[in-house]
C-alpha positions in Angstrom: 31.9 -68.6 -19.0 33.5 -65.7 -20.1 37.1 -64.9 -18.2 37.8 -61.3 -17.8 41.3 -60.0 -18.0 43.1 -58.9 -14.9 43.4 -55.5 -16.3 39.4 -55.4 -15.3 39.7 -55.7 -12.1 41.2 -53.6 -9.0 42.0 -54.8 -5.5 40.2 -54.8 -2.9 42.2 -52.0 -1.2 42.4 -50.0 -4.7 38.2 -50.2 -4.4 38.3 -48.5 -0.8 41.3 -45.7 -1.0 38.6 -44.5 -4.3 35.7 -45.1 -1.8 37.5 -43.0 0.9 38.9 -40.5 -1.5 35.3 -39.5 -3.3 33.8 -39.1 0.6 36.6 -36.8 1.6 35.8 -35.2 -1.8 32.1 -34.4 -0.5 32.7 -33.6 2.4 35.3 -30.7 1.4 32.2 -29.7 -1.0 30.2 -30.0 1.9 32.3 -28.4 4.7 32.6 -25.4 2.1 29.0 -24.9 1.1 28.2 -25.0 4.6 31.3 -22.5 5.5 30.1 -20.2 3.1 26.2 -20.1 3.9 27.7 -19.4 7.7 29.3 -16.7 6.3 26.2 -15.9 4.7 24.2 -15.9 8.0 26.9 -14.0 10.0 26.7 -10.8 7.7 22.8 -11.1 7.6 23.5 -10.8 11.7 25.8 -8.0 11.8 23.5 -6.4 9.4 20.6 -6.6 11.7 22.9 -5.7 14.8 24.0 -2.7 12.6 20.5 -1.7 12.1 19.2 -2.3 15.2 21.5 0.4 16.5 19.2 3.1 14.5 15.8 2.0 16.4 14.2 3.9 19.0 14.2 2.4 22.3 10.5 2.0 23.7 11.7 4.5 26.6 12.6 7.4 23.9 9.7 6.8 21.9 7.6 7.5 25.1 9.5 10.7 25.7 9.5 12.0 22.4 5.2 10.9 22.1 5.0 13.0 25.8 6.3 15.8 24.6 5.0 16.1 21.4 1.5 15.5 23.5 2.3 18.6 26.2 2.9 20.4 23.3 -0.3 19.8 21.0 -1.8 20.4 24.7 -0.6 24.1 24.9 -1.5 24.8 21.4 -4.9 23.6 22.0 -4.9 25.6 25.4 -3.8 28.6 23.1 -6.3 28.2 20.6 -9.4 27.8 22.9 -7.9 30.7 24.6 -7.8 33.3 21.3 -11.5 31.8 20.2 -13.0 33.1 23.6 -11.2 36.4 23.3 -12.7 36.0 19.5 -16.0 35.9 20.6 -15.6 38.3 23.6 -14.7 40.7 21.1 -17.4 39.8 18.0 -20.1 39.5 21.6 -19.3 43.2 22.4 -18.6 45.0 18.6 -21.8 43.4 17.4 -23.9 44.7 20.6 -23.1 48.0 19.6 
């Protein structure tokens, strides 16, 4: 059987401080990459808050649809209006 040296061996103690010291070594690595997707996710927020601020409510987009509706209206009204004087006036010249 072959005997190995002491120099091959560590204590038991030794064995878990390097145990303990690699987990607290991930989990800072962990703890990070998590800290900075966060951050990550917490600009993409404020972005969308930031933009959201640019958007049209439902309620304005109704008014500014109404109006622009009223108006199309009045032109329409106006157009009819100058076709009939139209042909009133081609009626009458081409009775002549």
């Amino acid at each position: 059987m072959n005997k190995m040296s002491d120099e091959n061996y560590i204590s038991l103690k030794e064995f878990f401080l390097h145990k303990l010291e690699e987990q607290e070594r991930s989990l800072t690595l962990a703890r990070q990459s998590l800290e900075k997707r966060l951050e990550g996710m917490n600009e993409f927020r404020a972005q969308l808050q930031k933009q959201e601020g640019t958007f049209v409510t439902r309620k304005e987009l109704d008014i500014i649809l109404n109006t622009i509706n009223k108006d199309r209206r009045a032109d329409i009204s106006i157009l009819i209006s100058l076709l009939a004087i139209i042909v009133a006036v081609l009626t009458v010249f081409f009775k002549l």
